[in-house]
C-alpha positions as CSV (number, residue, x, y, z in Angstrom):
1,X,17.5,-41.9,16.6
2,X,15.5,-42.2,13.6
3,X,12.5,-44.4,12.2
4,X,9.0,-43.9,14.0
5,X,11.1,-43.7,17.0
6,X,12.3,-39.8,15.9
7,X,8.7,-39.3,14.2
8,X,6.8,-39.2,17.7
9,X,8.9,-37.3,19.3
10,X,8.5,-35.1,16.6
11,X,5.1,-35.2,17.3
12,X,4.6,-35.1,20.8
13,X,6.7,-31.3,20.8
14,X,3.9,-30.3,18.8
15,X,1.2,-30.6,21.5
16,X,-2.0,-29.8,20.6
17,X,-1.3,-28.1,17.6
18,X,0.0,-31.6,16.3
19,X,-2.6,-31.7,13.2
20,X,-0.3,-29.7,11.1
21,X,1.9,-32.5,10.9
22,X,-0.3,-35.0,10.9
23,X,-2.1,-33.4,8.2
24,X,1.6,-33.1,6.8
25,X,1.6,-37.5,6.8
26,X,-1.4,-37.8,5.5
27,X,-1.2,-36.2,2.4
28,X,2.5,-37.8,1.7
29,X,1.1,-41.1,2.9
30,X,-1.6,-40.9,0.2
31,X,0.1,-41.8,-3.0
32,X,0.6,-38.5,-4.3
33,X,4.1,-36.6,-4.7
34,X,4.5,-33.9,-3.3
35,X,7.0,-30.6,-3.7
36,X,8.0,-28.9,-0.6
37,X,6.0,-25.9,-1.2
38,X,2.7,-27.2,-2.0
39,X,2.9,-29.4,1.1
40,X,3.7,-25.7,2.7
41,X,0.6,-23.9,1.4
42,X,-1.9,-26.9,1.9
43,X,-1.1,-27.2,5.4
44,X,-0.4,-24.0,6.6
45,X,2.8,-25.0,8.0
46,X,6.2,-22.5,7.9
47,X,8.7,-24.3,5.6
48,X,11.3,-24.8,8.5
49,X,8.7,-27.4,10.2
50,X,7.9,-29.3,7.1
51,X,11.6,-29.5,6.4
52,X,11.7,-30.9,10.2
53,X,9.2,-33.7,9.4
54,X,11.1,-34.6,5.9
55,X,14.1,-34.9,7.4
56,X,13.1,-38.0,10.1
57,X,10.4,-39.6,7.0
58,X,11.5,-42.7,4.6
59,X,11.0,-40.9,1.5
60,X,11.0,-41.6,-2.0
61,X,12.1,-39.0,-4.6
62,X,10.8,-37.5,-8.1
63,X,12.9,-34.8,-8.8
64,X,11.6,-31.9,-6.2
65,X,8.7,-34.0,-5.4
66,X,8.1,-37.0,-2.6
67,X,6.0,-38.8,-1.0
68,X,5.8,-41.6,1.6
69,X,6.4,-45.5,-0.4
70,X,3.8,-47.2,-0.7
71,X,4.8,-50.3,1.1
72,X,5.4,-47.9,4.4
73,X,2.4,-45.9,3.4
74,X,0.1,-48.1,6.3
75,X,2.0,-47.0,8.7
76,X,0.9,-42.9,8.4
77,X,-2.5,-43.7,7.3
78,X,-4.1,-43.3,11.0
79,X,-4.2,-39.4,10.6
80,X,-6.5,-39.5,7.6
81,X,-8.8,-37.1,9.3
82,X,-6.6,-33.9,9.7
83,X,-7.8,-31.2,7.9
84,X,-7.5,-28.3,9.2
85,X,-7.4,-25.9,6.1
86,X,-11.0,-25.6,6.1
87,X,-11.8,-24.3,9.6
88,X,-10.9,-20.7,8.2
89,X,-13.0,-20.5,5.0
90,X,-16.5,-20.2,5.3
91,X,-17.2,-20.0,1.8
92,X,-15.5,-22.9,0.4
93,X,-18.4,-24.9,-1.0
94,X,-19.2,-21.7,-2.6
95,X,-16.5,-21.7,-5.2
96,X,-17.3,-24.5,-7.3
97,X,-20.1,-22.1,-8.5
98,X,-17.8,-19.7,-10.3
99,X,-15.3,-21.7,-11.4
100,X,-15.5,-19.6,-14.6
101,X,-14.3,-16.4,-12.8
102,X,-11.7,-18.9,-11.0
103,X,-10.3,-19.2,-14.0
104,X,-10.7,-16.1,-15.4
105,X,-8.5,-14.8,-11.9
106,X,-5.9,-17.7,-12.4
107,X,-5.3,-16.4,-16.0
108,X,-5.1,-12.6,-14.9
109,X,-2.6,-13.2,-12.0
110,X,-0.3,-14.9,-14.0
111,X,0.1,-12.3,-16.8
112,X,0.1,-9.2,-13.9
113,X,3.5,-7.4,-13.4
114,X,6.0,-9.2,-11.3
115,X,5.9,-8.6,-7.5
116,X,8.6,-6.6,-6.1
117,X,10.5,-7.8,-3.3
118,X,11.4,-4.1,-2.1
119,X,7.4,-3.7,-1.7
120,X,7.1,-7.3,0.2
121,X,4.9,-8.6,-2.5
122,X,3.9,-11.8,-2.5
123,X,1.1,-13.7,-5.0
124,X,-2.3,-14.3,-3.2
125,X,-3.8,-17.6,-5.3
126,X,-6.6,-17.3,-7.8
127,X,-9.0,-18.9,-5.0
128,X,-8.1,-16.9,-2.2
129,X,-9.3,-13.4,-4.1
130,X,-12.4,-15.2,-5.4
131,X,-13.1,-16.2,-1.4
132,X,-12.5,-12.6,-0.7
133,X,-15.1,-11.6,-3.0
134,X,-17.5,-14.1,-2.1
135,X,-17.3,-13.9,1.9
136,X,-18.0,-10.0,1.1
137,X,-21.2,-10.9,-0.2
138,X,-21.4,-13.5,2.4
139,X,-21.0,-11.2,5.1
140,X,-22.1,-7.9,4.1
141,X,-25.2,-6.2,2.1
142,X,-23.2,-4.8,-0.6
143,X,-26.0,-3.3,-3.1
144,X,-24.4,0.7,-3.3
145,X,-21.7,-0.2,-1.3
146,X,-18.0,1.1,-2.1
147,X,-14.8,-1.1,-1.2
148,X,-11.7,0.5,-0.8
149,X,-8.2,-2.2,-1.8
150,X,-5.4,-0.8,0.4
151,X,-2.7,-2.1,-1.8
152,X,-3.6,-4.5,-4.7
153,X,-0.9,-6.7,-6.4
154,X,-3.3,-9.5,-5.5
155,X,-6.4,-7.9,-7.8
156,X,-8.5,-8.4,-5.1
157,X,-10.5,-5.5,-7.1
158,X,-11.4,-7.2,-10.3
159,X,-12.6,-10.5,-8.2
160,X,-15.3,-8.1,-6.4
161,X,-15.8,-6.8,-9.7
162,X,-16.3,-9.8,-11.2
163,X,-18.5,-11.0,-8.4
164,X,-20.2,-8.3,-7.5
165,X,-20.6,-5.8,-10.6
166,X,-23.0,-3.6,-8.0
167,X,-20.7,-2.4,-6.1
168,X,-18.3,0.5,-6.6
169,X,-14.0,-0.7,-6.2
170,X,-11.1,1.7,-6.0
171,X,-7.7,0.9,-5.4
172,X,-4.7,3.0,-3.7
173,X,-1.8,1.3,-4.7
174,X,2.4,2.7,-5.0
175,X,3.3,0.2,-7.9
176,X,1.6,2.1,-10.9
177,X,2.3,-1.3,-13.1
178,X,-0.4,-2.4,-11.1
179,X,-2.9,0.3,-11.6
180,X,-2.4,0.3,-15.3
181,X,-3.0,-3.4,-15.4
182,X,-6.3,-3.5,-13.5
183,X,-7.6,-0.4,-15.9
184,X,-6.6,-2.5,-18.8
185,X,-9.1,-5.2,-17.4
186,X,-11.9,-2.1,-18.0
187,X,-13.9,-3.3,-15.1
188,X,-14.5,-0.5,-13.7
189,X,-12.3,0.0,-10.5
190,X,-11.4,3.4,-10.0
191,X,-7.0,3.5,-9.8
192,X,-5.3,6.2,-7.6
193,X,-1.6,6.3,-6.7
194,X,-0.7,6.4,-3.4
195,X,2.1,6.1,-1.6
196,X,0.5,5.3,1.9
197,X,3.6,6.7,4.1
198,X,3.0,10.2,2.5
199,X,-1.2,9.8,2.6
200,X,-4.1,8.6,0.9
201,X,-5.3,10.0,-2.3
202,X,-7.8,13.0,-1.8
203,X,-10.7,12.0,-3.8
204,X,-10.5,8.5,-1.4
205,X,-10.8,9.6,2.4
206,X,-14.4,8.8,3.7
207,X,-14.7,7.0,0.4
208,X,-15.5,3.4,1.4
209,X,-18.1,1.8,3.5
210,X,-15.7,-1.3,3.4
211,X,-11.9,-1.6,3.1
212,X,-9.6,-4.4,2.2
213,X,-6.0,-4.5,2.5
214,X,-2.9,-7.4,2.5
215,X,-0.2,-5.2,3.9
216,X,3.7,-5.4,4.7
217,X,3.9,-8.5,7.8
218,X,5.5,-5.8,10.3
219,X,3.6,-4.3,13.2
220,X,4.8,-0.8,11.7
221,X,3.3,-1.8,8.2
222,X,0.1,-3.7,9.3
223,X,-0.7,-0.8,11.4
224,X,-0.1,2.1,8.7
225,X,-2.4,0.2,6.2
226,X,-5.2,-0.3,8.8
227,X,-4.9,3.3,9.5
228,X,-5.2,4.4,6.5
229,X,-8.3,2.0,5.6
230,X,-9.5,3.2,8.3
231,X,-9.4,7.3,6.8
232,X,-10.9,6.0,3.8
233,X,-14.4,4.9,5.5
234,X,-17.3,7.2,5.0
235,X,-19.2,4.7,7.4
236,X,-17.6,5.6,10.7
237,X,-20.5,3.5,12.6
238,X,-21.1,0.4,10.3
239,X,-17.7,0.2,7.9
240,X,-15.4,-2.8,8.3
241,X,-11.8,-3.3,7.8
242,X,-10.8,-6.5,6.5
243,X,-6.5,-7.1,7.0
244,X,-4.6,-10.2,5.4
245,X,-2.1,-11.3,8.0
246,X,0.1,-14.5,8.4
247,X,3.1,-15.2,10.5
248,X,5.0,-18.6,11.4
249,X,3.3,-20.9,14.3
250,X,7.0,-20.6,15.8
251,X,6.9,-17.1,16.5
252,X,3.7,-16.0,18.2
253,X,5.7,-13.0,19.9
254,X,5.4,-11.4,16.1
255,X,2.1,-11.9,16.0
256,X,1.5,-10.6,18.7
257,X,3.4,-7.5,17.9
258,X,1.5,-6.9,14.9
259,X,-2.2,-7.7,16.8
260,X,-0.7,-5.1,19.5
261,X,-0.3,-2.3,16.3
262,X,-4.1,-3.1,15.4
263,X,-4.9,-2.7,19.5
264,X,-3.0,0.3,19.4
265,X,-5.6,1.8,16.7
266,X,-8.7,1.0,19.1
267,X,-10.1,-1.8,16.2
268,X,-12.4,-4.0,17.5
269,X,-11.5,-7.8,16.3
270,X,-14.6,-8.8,15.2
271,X,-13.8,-11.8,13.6
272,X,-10.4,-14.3,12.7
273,X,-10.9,-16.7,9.8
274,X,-7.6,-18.8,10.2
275,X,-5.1,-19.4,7.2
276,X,-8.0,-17.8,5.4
277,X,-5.6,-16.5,2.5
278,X,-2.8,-19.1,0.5
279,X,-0.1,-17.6,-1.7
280,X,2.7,-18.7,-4.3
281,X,5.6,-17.9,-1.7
282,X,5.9,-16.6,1.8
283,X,6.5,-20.1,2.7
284,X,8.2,-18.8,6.2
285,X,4.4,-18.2,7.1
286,X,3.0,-21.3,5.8
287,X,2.1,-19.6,2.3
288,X,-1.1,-18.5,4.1
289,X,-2.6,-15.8,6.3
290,X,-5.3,-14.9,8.4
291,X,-7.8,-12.6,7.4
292,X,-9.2,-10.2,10.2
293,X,-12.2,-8.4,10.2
294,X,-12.0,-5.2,12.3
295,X,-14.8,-2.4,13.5
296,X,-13.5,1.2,13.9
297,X,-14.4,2.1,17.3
298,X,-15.1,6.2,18.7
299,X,-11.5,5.8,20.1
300,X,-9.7,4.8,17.0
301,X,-10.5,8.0,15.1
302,X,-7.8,9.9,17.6
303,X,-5.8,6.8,17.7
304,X,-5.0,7.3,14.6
305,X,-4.2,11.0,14.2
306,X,-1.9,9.8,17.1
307,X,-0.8,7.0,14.7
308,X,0.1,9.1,11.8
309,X,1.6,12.0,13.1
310,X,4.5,9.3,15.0
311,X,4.9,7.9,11.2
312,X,8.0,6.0,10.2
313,X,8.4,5.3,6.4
314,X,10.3,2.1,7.3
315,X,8.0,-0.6,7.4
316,X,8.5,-3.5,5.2
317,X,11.1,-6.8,5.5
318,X,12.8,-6.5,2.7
319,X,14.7,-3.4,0.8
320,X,15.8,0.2,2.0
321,X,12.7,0.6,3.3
322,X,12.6,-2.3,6.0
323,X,12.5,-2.2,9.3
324,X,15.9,-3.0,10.1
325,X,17.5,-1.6,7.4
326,X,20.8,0.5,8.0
327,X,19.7,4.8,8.8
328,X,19.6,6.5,5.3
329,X,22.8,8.9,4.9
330,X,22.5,12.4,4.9
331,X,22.3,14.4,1.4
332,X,24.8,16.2,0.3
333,X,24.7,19.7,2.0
334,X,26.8,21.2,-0.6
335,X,24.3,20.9,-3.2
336,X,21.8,22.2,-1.7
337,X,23.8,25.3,0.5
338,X,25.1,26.2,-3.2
339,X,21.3,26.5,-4.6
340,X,20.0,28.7,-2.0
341,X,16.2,27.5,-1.5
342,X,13.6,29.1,-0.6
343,X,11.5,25.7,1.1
344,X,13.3,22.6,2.4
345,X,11.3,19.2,1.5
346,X,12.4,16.3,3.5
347,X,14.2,15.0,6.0
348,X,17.2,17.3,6.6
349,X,20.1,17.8,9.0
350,X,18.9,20.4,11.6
351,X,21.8,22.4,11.6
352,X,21.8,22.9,7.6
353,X,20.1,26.5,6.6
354,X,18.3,26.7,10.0
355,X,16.3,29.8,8.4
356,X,15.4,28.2,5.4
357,X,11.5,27.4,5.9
358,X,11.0,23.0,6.1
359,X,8.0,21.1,5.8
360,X,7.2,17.5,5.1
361,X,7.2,15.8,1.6
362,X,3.8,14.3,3.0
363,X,2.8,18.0,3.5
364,X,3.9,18.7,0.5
365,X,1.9,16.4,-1.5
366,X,-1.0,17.4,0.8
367,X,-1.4,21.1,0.4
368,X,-0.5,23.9,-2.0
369,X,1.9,26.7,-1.1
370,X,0.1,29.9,-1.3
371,X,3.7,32.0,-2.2
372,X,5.6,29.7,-4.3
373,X,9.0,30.2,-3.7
374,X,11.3,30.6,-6.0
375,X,14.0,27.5,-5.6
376,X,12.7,24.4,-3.7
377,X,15.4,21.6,-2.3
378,X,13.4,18.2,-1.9
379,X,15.4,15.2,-0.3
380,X,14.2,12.0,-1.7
381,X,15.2,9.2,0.6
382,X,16.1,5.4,-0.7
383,X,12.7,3.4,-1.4
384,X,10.6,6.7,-2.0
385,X,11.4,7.1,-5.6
386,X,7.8,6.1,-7.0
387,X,6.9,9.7,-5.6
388,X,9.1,11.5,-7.1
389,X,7.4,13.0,-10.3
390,X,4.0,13.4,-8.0
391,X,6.6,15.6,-5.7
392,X,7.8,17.7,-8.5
393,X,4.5,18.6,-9.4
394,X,3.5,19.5,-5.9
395,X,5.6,22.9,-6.2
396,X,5.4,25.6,-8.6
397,X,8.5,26.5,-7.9
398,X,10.5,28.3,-10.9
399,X,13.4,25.6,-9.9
400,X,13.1,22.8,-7.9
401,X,16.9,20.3,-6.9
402,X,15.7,16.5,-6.3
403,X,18.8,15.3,-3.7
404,X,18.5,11.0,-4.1
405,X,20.2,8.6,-1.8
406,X,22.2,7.3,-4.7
407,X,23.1,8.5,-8.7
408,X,20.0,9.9,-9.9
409,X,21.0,7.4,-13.3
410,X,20.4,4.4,-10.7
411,X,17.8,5.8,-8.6
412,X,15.3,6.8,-10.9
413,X,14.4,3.4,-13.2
414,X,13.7,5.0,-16.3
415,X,15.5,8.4,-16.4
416,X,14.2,9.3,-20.1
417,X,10.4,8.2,-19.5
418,X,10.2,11.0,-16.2
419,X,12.2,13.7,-18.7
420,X,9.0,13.2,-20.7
421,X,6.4,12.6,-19.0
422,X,7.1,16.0,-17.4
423,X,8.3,18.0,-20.5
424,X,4.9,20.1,-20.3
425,X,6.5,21.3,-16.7
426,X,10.0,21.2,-16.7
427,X,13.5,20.4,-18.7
428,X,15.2,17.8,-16.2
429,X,18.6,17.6,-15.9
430,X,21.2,14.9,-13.5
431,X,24.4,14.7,-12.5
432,X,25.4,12.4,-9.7
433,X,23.0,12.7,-6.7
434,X,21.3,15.8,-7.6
435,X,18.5,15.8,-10.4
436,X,17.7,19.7,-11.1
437,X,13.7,20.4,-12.6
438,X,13.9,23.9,-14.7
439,X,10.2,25.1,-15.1
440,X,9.3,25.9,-18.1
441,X,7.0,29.3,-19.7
442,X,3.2,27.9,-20.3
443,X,2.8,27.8,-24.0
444,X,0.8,30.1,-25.6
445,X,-2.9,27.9,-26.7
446,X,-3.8,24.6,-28.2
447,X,-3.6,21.3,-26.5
448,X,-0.1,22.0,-25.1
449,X,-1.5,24.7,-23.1
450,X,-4.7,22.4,-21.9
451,X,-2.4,19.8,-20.8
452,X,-0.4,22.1,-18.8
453,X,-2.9,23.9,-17.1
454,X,-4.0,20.4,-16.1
455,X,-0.7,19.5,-14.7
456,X,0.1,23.0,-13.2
457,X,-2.9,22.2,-11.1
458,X,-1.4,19.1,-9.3
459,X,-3.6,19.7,-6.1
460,X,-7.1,20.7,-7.6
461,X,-9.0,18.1,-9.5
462,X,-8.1,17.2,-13.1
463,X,-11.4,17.5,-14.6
464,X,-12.0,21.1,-13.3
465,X,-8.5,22.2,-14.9
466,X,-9.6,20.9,-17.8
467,X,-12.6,21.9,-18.3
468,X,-11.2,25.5,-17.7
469,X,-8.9,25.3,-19.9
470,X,-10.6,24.1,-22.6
471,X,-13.0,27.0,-22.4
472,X,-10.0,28.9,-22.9
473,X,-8.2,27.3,-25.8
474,X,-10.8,25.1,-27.6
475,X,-13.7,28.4,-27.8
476,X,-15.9,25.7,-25.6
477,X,-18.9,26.5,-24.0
478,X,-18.7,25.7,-20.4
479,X,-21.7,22.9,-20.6
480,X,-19.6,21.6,-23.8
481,X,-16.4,21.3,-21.9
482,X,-17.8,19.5,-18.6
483,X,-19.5,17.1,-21.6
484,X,-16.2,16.6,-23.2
485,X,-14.3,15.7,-20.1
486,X,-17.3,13.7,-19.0
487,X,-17.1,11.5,-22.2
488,X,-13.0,11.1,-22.8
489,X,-11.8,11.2,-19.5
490,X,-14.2,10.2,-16.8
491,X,-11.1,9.0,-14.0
492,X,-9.9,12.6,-13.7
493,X,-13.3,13.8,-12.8
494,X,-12.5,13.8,-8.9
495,X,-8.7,13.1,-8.8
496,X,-5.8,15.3,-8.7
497,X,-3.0,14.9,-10.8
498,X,-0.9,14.2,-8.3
499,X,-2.9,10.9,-7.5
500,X,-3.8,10.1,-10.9
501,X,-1.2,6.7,-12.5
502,X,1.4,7.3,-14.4
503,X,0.1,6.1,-17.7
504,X,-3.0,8.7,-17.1
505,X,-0.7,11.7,-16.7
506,X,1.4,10.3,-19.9
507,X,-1.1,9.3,-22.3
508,X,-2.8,13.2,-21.3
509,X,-1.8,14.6,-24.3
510,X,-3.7,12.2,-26.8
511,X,-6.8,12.5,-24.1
512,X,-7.2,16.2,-24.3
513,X,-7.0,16.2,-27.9
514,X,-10.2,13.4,-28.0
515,X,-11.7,15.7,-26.0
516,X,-11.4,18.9,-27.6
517,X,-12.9,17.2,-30.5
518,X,-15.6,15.5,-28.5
C-alpha cells in the first residue's frame, strides 16, 4: 500500500489529534525544504511520527532537507490551516518588540558551555527564554520580586534580566561552567552551586517569590526540582512554580507518571501552556515542552518533607545517574577498615564498622560537626563528583579518604585544578579509588591566612569570615573591613563557601588581596 492510499490511513490512526500531521503536510507542501528536525520542533511532533509520515510521502531530496514536489504539492495543500504551535504561547506577538535582546540571547546560547548528556541537558531556543521572560511580566507583578532558576543551562536568568532589570534572579545550578558564564554576562543574577539531590544552597530557601525550573523528564527528577522550587519561596501564599515539561504524544502513561510526582507534592496546576518551550534536540519529545504553572498548597509543605526524606539520587535518562542505571558497587572496605574513621559519609555496607558513627553526605553539606573527628571516610558515588571539593570542605577533619566509584585519575576531570584549588586546606593525594585530603597548619598572617579562614568556614557565610579575618591580619577596623568586603566581593556576602562556584572559591586569593587594599 502506498500513495494517498497509505497517507489516510496514516491519518485516520491519528484521530483527533490529526493536526500534527497535517500541520506536518502543509509545511512540506509549501515549497520550502525541510530537515527532519526542524519539521520536529515546528510541529511539536516526536521524531518517530514524522519519520512515519516521510516514509509513505513522494519526496524530493536536498541533501538532509525535503519537501513535497511541486507538481504533487496541490494535493497536501487542503490543510493550510493547521497550526497548532501557537495555542501554547500567549505572548507570541510580543516578541517582535525585543528582537534586539532575541538576538542578544541567540548569540549568548551559542557561545555557553556544551550541555552534558550525563545531566540531560538539552538547548532551550533563543525565543523560548525570551517568552519566559516576557509571560513573567505578562502574568505576574514583578516590581521587587525575586525569581529563583532551578537549573539553568538554558539562561533563562539573563533573559529576565534583560527583560526585566527590576527584578532580583538567582540561579542554583550543579554545572559550575554555567555559573561562571552567566557572571561573566555581569547582569546581575546572583550564582550558587547546588547539587539539588544533596539540597539547596543556604542563602536561597524562602528566597523567591517565583521559581523557574526545566528539570530531568523523569517523574523522580521533575518532582525533586519542584520540590526544591518549592523550598526556595518566601511567598508560601502567593509564589508560583513554573516547570518545563515535554514528553512524546505516544506515551501519555509517562506523562502521566511525571504529572502524578507533581500530584504527589500537593501543587495545584494552575495553568498548561502546550509545547510552550522548543529546543535544539530532544526530538523524541517533539523538541518542545509544556510549561506548567503550579501554586503551593498548605498540604505541599509536608508533602515535601515527605518527598525529600524518601530521596533517590537517581533521576535522570542518561549517565550513572539515570533511572535505570545498573546499582552503584560497593567501595572498597579495605581502604576504609585500614584508615580507621571516626564519621562514615555516604552510602555504606551496613555491616562495615557498625560502631563507626554515619550520617548523610546531604547532612554533611548541611550542618557542621561540633567535635570534628579526627579521620573522616566519605563514599562518593558515580555522577556525584561535582560535590566533591564542596564535601571536603564540609569537615574539619585533620584527614579526610574520598572512596570514588572508579580511579580517582578518571573520576575527578581535572585532578591538578582540585589539588589547587584546595591547597589553602589540604595536600591531596590518589591512588586507584581512594583520593586521601591531608589538612594542612593555618599559616601564620597575610592573605594566606584570610583566605583560609574563609574556607575553613565552609558552613558560615563568606563575607563574615572575611571580614573577621581581615580585622585580624590586615589591622582593619571592623566598619573598614565590612566596607572592603562590601566593595570587592559583594556575592559572598550571604553565601557559604560551600555554595559559592568554583571560579569564586579559586580566584579568592586575588579577591582578598583587592580587598585588603580597598
Amino acid at each position: 500500500m502506498g500513495g494517498h492510499e497509505a497517507i489516510d490511513e496514516l491519518l485516520a490512526k491519528t484521530g483527533v489529534d490529526g493536526l500534527r500531521l497535517r500541520g506536518a503536510l502543509a509545511l512540506l507542501s509549501g515549497g520550502r525544504w525541510w530537515t527532519l528536525a526542524d519539521l520536529v520542533r515546528e510541529t511539536a511532533t516526536s521524531r518517530r511520527t514524522i519519520e512515519s509520515l516521510l516514509r509513505v510521502l513522494p519526496l524530493e531530496h536536498s541533501g538532509d532537507r525535503v519537501r513535497i514536489p511541486s507538481d504533487q504539492a496541490n494535493r497536501y495543500n487542503a490543510w493550510t490551516d493547521t497550526d497548532i504551535s501557537g495555542l501554547g504561547n500567549p505572548v507570541a506577538g510580543m516578541v517582535a518588540e525585543h528582537a534586539e535582546t532575541l538576538g542578544r540571547l541567540e548569540t549568548l546560547i551559542a557561545k555557553a558551555p556544551r550541555g552534558r548528556h550525563a545531566l540531560d541537558h538539552v538547548s532551550a531556543t533563543a525565543e523560548t527564554v525570551l517568552r519566559r521572560a516576557l509571560l513573567l511580566g505578562r502574568r505576574f507583578w514583578l516590581p521587587g520580586a525575586r525569581l529563583l532558576c532551578v537549573g539553568d543551562h538554558d539562561l533563562t536568568s539573563l533573559a529576565v534580566r534583560m527583560v526585566h532589570p527590576e527584578v532580583e534572579v538567582a540561579v542554583a545550578d550543579i554545572d559550575d561552567r554555567i555559573l561562571e558564564y552567566i557572571d561573566a554576562q555581569d547582569l546581575g543574577v546572583r550564582t550558587r552551586w547546588a547539587d539539588l539531590r544533596l539540597g539547596l544552597p543556604p542563602s536561597l530557601r524562602g528566597w523567591a517569590d517565583l521559581a523557574i525550573t526545566d528539570p530531568p523528564y523523569t517523574p523522580e527528577g521533575i518532582g525533586l526540582f519542584a520540590a526544591r522550587a518549592a523550598e526556595g519561596l518566601r511567598d508560601r501564599d502567593q509564589g508560583r512554580i513554573l516547570v518545563a515539561y515535554g514528553a512524546s504524544e505516544r506515551t501519555p502513561m509517562l506523562a502521566l507518571k511525571v504529572q502524578k510526582a507533581l500530584f504527589d507534592l500537593n501543587l495545584l496546576h494552575e495553568a498548561i501552556f502546550p509545547h510552550f518551550n522548543r529546543y535544539h534536540g530532544a526530538e523524541a519529545v517533539g523538541s518542545a515542552a509544556d510549561l506548567y504553572v503550579l501554586r503551593p498548597t498548605t498540604k505541599t509543605w509536608p508533602a515535601i518533607a515527605s518527598r525529600l526524606d524518601r530521596l533517590a539520587t537517581a533521576i535522570y535518562t542518561q549517565g550513572p545517574q539515570a533511572v535505570e542505571s545498573a546499582p552503584a558497587a560497593p567501595p572498597d572496605e579495605a581502604a576504609v577498615t585500614a584508615f580507621g574513621p571516626g564519621l562514615l559519609a555516604g552510602d555504606w555496607p551496613r555491616g562495615l564498622l557498625p560502631q563507626v558513627p554515619r550520617t548523610r553526605l546531604a547532612t554533611l553539606l548541611a550542618k557542621p560537626y561540633a567535635a570534628d573527628p579526627e579521620r573522616v571516610a566519605i563514599a562518593v558515588p558515580a555522577g556525584l563528583e561535582a560535590a566533591l571539593p564542596r564535601l571536603l570542605l564540609a569537615t574539619r577533619a585533620r584527614h579526610v579518604r574520598v572512596l570514588t566509584a572508579g580511579p580517582v585519575a578518571d573520576t575527578v576531570a581535572d585532578l591538578p585544578a582540585l589539588a589547587r584549588l584546595l591547597s589553602p586546606v589540604y595536600r591531596l593525594a590518589a591512588e586507584g579509588h581512594v583520593l586521601d585530603a591531608v589538612r594542612l597548619p593555618p599559616p601564620d598572617g597575610g592573605q594566606d591566612r584570610v583566605v583560609r579562614r574563609i574556607m575553613d568556614s565552609a558552613h558560615g557565610k563568606a563575607g563574615n569570615a572575611w571580614r573577621e579575618a581581615l580585622t585580624e591580619t590586615a589591622g582593619l577596623t571592623k566598619r573598614q573591613a565590612r566596607a572592603a568586603v562590601e566593595e570587592t566581593a559583594p556575592w559572598a556576602l550571604d553565601a557559604t563557601p560551600l555554595e559559592l562556584p568554583l571560579h569564586r572559591l579559586a580566584g579568592l586569593a586575588a579577591q582578598v588581596t583587592d580587598g585588603s587594599t580597598a
